[in-house]
N, C-alpha and C positions, 0 to 999 in steps of 0.2 A: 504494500500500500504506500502510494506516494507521501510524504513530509513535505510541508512548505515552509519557507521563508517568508516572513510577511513581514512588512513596513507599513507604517500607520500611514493612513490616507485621507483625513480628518472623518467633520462627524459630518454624517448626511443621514437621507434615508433609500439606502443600498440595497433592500433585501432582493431578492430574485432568483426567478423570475417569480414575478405577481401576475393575476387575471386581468386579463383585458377586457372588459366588461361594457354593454352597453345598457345604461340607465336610463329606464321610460318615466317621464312624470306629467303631470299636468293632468288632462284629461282627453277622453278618447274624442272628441271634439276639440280639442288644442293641444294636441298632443307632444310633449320635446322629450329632446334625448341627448344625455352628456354620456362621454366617453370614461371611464372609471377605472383604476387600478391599484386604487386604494380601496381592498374591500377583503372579506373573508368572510369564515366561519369565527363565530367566539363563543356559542357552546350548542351542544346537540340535544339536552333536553332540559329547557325548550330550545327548541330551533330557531340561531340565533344567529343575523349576520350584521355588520355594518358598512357604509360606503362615509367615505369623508370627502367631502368636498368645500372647496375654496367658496369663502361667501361672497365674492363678485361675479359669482359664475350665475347665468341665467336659472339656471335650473336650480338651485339654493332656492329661491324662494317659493319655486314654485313645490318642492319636496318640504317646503317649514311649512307651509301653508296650507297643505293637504295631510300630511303625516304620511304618506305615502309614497311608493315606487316599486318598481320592479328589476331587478339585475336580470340581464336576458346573458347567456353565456354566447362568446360569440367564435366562429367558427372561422376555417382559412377565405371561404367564399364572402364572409360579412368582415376581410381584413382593412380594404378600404376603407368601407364604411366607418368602420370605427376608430381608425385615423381620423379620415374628414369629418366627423362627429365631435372628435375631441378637438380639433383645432380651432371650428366652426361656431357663432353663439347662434341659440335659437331664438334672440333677442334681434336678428339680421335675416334669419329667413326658417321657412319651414326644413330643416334639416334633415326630415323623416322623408318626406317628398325628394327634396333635390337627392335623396341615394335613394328613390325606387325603394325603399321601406316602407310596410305598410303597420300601423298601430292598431290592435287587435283588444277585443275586450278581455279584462281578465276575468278569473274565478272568485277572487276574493277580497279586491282592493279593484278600488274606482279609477286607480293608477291605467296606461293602458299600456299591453305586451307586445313586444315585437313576432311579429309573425315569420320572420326567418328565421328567429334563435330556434334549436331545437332545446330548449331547457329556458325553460322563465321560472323565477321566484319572485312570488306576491309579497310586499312585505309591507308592516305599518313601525310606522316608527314608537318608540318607546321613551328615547331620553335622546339628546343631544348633547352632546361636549364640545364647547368650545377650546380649540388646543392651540390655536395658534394663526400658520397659514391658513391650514384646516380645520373646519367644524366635523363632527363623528356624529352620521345621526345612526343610532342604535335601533337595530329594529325584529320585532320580530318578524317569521317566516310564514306567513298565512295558507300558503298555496304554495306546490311546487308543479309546475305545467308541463311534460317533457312529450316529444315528438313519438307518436307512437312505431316510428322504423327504429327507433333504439331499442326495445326492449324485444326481447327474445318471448320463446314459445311458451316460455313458462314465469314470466310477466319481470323476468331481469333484467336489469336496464344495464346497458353495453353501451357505456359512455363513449370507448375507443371508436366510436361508428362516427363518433359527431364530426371528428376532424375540429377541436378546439385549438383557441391558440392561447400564447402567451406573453407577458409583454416583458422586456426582461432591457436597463439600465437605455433607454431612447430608443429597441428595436422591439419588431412580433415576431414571434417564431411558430411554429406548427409545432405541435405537442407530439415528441419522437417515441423510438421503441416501447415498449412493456420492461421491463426490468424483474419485476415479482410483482407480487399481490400482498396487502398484509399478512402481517403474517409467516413469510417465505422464510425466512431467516429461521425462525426456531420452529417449522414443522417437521413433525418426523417424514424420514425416507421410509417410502413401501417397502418392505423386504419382499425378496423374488422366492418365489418357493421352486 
């Protein structure tokens, strides 16, 4: 196993690669969309995610304002998109329109989904943290919508179909090989009889 050498590089916020995410809010009648890669999981019960976002950005008020949104996971085919999404404000033009995106109603939040993602999460917000650049609005997971060609015969959902990407220090990448599954590390080996 390789050893590195490392030299301090100051302080930032380096981690990667993060999801590249596109974030639906507003309403399915006004619908906008910011680009996100500050966002995760922060606990599984309840099902719990957060996106932080800059309070100059168009979309900030309209996510304080409704409590609402949706993270749609976005894929190599929605790679543009979500470039030109995040560079773009929806304060200047319909943004969902000019990429051929269509805003879709959701299941559980008045928020509205994107119809290309194969994987949308409903979410309402819970709390907000103010940090800094960034506001953290906390939310919970109301609905999770996923493309029915992912899930297999026996109702498993095979993320690896989606073709996700990722966004990793100013680049996207396509999400590469399998490596293991959890787990892989301490399962036992079959014995061969």
């Amino acid at each position: 196993m390789k050893k590195y050498v490392k030299e301090e590089f100051g302080v930032g916020a380096l981690l990667a690669p993060v999801p590249s995410v596109i974030v639906t809010c507003g309403t399915l009648e006004s619908p906008n969309a910011i680009t996100i890669a500050w966002t995760g999981i922060v606990c599984s019960n309840p099902a719990m995610t957060y996106i932080s976002v800059r309070p100059e950005r168009y979309s900030y008020e309209l996510i304080k304002k409704s409590g609402e949104f949706v993270i749609n996971l976005t894929t190599e085919e929605l790679a543009a998109a979500t470039d030109f999404i995040g560079v773009r404000s929806g304060r200047d033009m319909d943004k969902l329109k000019k990429c051929g995106l269509t805003a879709a109603p959701s299941s559980a939040v008045s928020a509205p989904s994107l119809l290309e993602s194969p994987v949308s999460l409903e979410c309402r917000v819970s709390n907000m943290l103010m940090l800094g650049s960034h506001h953290m609005f906390l939310a919970s997971i109301e609905a999770v919508c996923v493309a029915r060609e992912l899930l297999d015969e026996n109702g498993r959902l095979c993320l690896e179909k989606a073709g996700l990407i990722a966004y990793s220090h100013g680049e996207y990448f396509s999400l590469g090989k399998k490596l293991g599954s959890f787990g892989y590390s301490v399962k036992k080996k079959k014995s061969r009889r």
